[in-house]
N, CA, C and O atoms as CSV, one atom per row, in Angstrom:
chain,resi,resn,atom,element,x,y,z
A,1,UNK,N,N,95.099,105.842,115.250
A,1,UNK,CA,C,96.124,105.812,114.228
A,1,UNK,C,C,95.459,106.062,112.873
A,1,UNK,O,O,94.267,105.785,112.737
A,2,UNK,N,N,96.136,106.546,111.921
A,2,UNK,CA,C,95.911,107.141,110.388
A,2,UNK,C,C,95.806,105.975,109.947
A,2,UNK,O,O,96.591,105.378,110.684
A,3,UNK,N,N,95.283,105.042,109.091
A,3,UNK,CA,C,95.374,104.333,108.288
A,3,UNK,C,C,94.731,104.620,106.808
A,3,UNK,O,O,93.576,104.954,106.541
A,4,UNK,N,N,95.709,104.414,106.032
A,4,UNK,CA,C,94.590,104.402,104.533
A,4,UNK,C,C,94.745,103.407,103.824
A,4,UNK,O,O,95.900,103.012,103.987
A,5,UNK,N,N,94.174,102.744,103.078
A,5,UNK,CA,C,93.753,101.836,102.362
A,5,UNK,C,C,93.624,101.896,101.095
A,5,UNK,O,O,92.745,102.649,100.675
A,6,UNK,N,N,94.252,101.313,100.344
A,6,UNK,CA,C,93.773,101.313,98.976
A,6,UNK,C,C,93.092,100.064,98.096
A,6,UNK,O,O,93.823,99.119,97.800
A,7,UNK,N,N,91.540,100.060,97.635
A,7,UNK,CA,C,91.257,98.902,97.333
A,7,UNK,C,C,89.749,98.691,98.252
A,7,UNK,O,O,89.956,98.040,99.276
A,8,UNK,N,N,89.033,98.902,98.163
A,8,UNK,CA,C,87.816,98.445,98.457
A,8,UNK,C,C,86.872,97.305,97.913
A,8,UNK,O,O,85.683,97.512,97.673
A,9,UNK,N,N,87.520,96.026,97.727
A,9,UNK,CA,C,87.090,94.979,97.437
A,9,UNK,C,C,86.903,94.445,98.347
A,9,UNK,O,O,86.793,95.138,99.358
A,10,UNK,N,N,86.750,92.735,98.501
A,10,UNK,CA,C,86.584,91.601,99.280
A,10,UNK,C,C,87.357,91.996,100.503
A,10,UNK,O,O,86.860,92.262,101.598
A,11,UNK,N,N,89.044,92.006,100.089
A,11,UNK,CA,C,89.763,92.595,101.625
A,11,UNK,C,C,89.598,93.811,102.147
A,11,UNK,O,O,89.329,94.244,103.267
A,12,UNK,N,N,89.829,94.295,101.039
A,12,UNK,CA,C,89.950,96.196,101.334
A,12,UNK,C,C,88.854,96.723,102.076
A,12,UNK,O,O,89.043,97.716,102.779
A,13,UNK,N,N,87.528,96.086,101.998
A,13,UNK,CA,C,86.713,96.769,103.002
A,13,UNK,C,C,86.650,96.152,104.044
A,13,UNK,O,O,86.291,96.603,105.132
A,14,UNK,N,N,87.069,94.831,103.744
A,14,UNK,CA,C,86.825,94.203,105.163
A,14,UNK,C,C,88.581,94.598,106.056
A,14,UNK,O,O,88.965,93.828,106.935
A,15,UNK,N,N,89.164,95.435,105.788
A,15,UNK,CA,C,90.501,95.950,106.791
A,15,UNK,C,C,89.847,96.960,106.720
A,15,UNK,O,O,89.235,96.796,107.775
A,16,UNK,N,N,89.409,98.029,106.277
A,16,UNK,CA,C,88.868,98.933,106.325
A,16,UNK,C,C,87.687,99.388,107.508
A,16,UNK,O,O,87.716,100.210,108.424
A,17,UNK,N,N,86.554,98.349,106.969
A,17,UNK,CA,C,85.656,98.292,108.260
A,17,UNK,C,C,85.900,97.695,109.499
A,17,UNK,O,O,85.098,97.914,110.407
A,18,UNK,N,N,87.100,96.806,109.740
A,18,UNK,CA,C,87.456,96.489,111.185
A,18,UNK,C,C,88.585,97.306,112.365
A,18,UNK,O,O,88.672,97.373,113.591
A,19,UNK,N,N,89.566,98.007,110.829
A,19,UNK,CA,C,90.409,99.124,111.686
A,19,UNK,C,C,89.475,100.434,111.939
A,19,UNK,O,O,89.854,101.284,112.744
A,20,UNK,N,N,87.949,100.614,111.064
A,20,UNK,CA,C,87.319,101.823,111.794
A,20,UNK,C,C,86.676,101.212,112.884
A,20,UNK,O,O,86.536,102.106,113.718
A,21,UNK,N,N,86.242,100.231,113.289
A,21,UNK,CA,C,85.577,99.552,114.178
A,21,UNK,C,C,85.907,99.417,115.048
A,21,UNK,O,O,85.080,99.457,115.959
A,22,UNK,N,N,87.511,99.133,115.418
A,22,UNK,CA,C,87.966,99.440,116.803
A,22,UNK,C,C,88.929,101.039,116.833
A,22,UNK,O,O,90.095,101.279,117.148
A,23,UNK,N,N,88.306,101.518,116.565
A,23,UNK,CA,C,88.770,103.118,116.579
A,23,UNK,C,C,89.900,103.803,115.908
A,23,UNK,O,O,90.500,104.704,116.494
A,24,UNK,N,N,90.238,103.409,114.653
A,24,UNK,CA,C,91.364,103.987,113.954
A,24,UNK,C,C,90.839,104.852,113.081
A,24,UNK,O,O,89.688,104.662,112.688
A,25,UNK,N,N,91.544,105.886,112.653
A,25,UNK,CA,C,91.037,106.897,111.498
A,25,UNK,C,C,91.290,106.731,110.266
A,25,UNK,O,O,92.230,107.180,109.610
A,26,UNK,N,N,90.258,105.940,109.886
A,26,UNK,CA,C,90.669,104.865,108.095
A,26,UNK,C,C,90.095,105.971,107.328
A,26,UNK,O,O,89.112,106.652,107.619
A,27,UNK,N,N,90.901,106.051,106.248
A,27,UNK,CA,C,90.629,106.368,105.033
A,27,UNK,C,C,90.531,105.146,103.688
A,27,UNK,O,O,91.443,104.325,103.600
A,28,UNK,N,N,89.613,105.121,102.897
A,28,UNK,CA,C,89.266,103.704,101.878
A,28,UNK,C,C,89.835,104.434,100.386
A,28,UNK,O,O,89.541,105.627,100.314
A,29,UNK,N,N,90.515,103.942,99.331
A,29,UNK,CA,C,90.270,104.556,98.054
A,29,UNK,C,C,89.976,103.395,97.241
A,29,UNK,O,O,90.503,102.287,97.339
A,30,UNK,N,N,89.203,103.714,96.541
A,30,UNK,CA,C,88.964,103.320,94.834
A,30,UNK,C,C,88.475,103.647,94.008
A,30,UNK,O,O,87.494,104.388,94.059
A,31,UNK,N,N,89.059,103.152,92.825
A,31,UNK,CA,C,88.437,103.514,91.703
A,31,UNK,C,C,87.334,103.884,91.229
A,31,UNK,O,O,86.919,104.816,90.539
A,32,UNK,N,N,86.742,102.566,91.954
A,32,UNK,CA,C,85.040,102.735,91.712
A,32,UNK,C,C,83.874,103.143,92.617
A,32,UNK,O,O,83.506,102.326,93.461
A,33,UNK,N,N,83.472,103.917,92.555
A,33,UNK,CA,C,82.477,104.572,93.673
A,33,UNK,C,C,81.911,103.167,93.992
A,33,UNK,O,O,82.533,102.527,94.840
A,34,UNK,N,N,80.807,102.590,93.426
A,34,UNK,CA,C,80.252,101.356,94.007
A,34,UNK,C,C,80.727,100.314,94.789
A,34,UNK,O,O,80.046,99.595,95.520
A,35,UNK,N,N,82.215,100.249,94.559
A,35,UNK,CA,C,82.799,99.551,95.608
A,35,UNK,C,C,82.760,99.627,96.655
A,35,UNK,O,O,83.182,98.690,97.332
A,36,UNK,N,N,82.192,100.874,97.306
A,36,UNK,CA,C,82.490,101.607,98.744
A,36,UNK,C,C,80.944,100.526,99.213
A,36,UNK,O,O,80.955,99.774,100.187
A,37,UNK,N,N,80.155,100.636,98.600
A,37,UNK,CA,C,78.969,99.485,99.383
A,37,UNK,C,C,79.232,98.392,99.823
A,37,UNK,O,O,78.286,97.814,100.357
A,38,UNK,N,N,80.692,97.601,99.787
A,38,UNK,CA,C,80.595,96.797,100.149
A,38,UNK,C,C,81.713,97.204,102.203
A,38,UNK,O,O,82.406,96.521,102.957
A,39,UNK,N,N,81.213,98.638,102.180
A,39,UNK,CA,C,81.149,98.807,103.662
A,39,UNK,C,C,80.555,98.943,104.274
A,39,UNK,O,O,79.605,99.711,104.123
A,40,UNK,N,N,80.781,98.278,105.305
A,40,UNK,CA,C,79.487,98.301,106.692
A,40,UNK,C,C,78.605,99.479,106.579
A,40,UNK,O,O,79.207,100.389,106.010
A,41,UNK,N,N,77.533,99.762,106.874
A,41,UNK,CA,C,77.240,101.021,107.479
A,41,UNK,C,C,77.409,101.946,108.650
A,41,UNK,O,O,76.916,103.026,108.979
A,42,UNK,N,N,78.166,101.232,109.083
A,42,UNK,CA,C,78.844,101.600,110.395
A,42,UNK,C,C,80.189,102.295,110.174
A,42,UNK,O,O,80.712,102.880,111.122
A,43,UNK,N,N,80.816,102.259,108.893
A,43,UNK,CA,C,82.050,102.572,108.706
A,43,UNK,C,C,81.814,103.924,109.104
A,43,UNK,O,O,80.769,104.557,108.958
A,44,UNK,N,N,83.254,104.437,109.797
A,44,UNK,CA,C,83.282,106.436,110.299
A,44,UNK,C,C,84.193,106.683,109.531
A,44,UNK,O,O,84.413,107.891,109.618
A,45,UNK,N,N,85.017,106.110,108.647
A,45,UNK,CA,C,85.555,106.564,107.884
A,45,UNK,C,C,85.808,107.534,106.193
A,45,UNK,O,O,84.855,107.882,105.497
A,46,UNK,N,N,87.005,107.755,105.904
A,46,UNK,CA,C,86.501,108.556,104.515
A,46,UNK,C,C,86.220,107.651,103.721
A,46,UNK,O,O,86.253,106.468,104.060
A,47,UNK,N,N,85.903,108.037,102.558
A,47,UNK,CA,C,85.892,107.011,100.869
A,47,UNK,C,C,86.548,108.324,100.114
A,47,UNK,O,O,86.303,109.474,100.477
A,48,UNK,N,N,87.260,108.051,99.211
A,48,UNK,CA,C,88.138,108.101,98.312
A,48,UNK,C,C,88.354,107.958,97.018
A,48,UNK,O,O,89.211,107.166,96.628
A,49,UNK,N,N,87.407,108.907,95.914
A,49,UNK,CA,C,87.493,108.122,94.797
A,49,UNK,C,C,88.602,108.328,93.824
A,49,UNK,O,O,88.970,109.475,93.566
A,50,UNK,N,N,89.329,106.970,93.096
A,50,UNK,CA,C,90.425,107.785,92.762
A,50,UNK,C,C,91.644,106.369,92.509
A,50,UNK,O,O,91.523,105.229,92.956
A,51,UNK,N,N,92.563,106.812,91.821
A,51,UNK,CA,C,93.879,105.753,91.734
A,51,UNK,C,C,94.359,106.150,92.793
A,51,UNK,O,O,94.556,107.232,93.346
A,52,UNK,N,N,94.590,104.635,93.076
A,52,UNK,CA,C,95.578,104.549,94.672
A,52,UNK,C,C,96.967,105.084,94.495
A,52,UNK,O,O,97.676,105.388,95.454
A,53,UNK,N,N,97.276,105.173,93.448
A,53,UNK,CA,C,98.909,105.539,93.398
A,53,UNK,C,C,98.983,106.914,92.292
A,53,UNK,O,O,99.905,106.966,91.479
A,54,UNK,N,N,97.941,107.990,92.350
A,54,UNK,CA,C,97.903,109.383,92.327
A,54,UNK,C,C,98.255,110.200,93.167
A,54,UNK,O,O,97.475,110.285,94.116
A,55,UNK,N,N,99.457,111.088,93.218
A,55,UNK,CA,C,99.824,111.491,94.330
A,55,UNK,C,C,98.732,111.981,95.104
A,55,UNK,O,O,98.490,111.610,96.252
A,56,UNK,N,N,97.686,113.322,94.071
A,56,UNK,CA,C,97.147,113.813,94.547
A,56,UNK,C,C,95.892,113.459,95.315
A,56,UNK,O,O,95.290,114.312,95.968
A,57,UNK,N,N,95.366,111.773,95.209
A,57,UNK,CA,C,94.212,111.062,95.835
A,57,UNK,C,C,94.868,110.750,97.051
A,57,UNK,O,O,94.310,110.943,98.132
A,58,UNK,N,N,96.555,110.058,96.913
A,58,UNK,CA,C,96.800,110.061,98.281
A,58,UNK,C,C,97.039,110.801,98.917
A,58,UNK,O,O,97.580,110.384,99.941
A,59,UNK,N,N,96.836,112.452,98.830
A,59,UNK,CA,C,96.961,113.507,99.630
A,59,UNK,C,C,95.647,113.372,100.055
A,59,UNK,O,O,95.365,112.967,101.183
A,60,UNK,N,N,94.824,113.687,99.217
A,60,UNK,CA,C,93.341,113.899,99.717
A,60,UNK,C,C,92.774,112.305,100.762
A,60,UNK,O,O,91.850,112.334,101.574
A,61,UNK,N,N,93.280,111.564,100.565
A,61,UNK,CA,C,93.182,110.304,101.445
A,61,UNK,C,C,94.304,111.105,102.772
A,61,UNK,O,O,93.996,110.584,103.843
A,62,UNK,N,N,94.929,111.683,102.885
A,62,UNK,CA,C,95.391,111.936,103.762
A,62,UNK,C,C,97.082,111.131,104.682
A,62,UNK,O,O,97.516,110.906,105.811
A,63,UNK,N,N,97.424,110.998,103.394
A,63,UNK,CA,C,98.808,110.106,103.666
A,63,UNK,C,C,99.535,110.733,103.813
A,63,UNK,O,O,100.639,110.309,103.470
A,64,UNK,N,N,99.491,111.912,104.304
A,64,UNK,CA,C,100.653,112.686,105.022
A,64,UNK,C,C,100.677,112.775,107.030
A,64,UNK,O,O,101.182,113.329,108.006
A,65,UNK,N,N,99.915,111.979,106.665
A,65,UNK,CA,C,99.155,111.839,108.489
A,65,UNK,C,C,99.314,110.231,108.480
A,65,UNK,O,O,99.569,109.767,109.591
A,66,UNK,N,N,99.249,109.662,107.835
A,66,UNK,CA,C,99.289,108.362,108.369
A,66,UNK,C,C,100.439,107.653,108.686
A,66,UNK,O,O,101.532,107.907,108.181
A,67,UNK,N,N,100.220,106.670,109.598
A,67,UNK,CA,C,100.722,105.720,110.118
A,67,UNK,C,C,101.097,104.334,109.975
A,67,UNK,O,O,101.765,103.520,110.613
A,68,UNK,N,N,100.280,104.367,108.674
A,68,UNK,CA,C,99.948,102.631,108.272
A,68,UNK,C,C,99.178,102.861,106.644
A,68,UNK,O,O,98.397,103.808,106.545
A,69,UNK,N,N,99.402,102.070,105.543
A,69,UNK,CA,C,99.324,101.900,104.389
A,69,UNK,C,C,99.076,100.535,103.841
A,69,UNK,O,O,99.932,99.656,103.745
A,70,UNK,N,N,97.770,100.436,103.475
A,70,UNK,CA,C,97.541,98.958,103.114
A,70,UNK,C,C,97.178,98.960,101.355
A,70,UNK,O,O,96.137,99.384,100.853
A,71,UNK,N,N,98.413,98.334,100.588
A,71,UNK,CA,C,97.696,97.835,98.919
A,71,UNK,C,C,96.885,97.076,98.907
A,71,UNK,O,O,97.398,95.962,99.004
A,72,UNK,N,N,95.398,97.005,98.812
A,72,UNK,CA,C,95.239,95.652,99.130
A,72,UNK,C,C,93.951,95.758,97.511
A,72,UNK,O,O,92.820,95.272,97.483
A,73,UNK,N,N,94.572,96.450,96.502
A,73,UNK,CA,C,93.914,96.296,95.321
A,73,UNK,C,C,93.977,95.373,94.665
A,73,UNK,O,O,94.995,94.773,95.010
A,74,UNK,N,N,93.301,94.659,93.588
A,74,UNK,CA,C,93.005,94.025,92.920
A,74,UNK,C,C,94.402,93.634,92.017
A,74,UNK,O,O,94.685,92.457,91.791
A,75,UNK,N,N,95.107,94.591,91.606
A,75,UNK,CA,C,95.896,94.491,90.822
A,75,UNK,C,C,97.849,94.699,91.491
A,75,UNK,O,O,98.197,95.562,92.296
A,76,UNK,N,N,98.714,93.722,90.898
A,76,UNK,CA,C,99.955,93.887,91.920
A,76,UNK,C,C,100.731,94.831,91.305
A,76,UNK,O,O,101.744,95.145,91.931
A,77,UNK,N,N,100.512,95.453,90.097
A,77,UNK,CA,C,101.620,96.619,90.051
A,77,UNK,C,C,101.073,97.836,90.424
A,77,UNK,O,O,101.779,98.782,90.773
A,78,UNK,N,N,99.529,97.889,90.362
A,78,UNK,CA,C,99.257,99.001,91.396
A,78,UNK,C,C,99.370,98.864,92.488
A,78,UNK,O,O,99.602,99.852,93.184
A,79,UNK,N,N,99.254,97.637,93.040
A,79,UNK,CA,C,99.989,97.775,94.680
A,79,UNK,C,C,100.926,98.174,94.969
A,79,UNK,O,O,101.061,98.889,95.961
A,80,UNK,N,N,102.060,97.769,94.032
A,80,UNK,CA,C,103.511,97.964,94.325
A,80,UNK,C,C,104.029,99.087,93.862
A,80,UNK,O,O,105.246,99.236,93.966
A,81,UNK,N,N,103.259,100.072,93.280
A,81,UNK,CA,C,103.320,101.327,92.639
A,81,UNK,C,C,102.822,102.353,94.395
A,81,UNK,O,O,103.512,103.286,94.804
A,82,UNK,N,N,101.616,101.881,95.080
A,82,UNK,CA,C,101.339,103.001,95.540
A,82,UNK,C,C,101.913,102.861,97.049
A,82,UNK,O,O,101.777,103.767,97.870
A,83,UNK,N,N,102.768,101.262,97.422
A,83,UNK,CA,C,103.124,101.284,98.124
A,83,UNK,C,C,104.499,101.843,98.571
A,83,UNK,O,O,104.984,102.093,99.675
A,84,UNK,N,N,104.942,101.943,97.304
A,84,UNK,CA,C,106.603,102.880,97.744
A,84,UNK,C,C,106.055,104.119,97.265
A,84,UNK,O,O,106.757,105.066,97.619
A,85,UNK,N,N,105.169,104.413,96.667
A,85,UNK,CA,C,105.002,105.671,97.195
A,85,UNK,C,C,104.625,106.099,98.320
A,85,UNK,O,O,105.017,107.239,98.572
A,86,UNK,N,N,103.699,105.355,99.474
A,86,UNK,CA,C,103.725,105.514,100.675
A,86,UNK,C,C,104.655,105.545,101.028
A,86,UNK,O,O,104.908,106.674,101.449
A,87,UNK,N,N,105.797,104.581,101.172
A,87,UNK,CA,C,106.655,104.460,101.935
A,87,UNK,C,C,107.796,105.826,101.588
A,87,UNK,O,O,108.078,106.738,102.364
A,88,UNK,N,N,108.347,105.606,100.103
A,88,UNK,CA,C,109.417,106.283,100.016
A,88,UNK,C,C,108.906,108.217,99.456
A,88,UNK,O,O,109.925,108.905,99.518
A,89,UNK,N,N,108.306,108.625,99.230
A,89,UNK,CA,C,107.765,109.741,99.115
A,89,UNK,C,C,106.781,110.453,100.354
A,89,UNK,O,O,106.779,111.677,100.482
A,90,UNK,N,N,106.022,109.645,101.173
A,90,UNK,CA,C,105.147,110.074,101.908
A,90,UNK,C,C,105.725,109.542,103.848
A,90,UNK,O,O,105.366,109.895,104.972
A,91,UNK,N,N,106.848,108.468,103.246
A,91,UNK,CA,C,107.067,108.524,104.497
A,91,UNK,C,C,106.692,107.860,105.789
A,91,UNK,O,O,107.184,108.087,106.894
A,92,UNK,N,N,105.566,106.844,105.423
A,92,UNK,CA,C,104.512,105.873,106.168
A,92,UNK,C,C,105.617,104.934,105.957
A,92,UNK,O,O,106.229,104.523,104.971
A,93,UNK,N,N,105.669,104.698,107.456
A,93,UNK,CA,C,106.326,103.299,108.449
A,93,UNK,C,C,105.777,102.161,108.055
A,93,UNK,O,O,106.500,101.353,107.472
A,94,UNK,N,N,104.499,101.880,108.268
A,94,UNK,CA,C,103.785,100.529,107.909
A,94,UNK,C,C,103.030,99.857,106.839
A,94,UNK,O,O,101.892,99.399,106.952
A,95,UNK,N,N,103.851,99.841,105.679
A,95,UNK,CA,C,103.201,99.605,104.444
A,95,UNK,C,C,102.986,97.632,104.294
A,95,UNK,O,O,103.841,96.844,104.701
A,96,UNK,N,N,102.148,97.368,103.872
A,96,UNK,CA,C,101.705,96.410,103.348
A,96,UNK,C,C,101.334,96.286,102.290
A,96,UNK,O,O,100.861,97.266,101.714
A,97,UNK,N,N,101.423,94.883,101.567
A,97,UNK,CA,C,100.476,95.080,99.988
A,97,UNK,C,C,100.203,93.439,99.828
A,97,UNK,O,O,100.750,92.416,100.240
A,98,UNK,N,N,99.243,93.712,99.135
A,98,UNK,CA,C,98.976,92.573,98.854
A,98,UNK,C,C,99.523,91.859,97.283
A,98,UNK,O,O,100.030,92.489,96.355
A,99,UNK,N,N,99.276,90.560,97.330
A,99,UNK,CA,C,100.155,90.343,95.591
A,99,UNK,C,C,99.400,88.876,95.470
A,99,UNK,O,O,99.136,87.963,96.253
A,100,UNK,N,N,99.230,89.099,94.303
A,100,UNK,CA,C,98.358,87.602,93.139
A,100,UNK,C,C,99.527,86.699,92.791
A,100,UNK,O,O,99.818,85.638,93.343
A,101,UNK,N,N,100.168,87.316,91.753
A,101,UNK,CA,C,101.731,86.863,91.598
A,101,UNK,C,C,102.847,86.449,92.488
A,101,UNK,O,O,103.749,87.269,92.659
A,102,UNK,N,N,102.917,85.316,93.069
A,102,UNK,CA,C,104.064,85.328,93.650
A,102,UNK,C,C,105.539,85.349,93.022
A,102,UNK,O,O,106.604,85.256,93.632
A,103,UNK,N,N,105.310,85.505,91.551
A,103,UNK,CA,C,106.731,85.606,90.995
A,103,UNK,C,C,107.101,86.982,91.448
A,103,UNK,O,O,108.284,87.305,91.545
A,104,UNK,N,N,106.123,87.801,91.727
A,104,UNK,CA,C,106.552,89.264,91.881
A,104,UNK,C,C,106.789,89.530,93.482
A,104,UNK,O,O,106.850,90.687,93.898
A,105,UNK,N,N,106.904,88.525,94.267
A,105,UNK,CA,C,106.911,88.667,95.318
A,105,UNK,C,C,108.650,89.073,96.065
A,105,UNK,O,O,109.099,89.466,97.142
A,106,UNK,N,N,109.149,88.690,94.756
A,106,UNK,CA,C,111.242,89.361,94.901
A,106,UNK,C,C,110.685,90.602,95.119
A,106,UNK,O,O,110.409,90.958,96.264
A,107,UNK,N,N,110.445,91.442,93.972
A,107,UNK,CA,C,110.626,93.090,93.818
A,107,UNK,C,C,109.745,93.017,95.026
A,107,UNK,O,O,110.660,93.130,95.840
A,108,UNK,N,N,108.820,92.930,95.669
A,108,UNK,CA,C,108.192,93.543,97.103
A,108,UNK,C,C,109.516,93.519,98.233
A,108,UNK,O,O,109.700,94.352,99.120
A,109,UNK,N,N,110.235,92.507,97.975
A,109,UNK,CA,C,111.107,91.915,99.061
A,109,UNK,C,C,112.106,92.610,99.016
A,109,UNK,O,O,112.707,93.048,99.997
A,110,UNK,N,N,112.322,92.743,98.127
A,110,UNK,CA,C,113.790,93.622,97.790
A,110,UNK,C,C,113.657,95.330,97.805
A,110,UNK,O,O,114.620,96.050,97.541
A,111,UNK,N,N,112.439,95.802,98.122
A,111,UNK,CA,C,112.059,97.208,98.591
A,111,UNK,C,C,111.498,97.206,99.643
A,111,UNK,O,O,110.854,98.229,99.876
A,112,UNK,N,N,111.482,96.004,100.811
A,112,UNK,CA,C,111.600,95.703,102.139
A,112,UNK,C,C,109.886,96.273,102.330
A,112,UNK,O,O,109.624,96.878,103.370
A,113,UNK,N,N,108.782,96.052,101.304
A,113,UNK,CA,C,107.145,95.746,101.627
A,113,UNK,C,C,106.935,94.300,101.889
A,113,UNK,O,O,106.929,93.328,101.133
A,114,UNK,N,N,106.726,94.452,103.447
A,114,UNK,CA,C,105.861,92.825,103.672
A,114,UNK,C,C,104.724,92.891,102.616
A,114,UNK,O,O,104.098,93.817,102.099
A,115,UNK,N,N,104.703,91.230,102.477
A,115,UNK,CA,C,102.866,91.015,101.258
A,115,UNK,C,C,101.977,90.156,102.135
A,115,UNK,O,O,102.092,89.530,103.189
A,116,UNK,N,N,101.063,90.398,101.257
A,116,UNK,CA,C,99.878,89.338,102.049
A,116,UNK,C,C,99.405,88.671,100.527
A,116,UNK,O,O,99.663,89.214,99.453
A,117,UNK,N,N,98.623,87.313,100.684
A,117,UNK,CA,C,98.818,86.709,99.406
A,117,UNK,C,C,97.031,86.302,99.608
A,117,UNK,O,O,96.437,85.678,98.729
């Protein structure tokens, strides 16, 4: 399965390096090149440098193929920015995001993105 990811921090690599680990075709983005070290060396996946919610990074991440969409950046309006764009522009079934704010956890709810907290 396609998965891409946005966010290569604490979570982001660690969903990253366990969906390439049991055989999914992950794609990682962030901002910051150095972030990508905090993946295994084992990762088979892409890296991505780039805003998660640029159309054109999530082309080149390959979100026209995927299957599954994880926010799992640092910040919740870029989550919630690149996750309806997965969903409602690109068309990916399985979006997730993550969120700091639980006051902001209505607007996820009310554009039908499960969160992770």
């Amino acid at each position: 399965m396609r998965v891409v990811v946005m966010g290569c921090g604490r979570v982001g690599s660690s969903v990253a390096d366990g969906l390439s680990r049991i055989g999914h075709d992950v794609a990682v983005i962030d901002r910051d090149s150095t972030a990508f070290n905090r993946l295994s060396p084992e990762f088979a996946g892409e890296r991505v440098l780039g805003q998660g919610f640029d159309r054109d990074v999530l082309l080149r991440a390959g979100i026209e193929e995927a299957e599954a969409f994880a926010a799992v950046s640092s910040g919740d309006i870029s989550n919630i920015i690149s996750a309806r764009l997965a969903r409602e522009t690109f068309g990916v079934q399985r979006v997730v995001a993550r969120i700091y704010d639980a006051k902001r956890a209505e607007v996820y709810e009310r554009l039908g993105i499960p969160t992770i907290a």
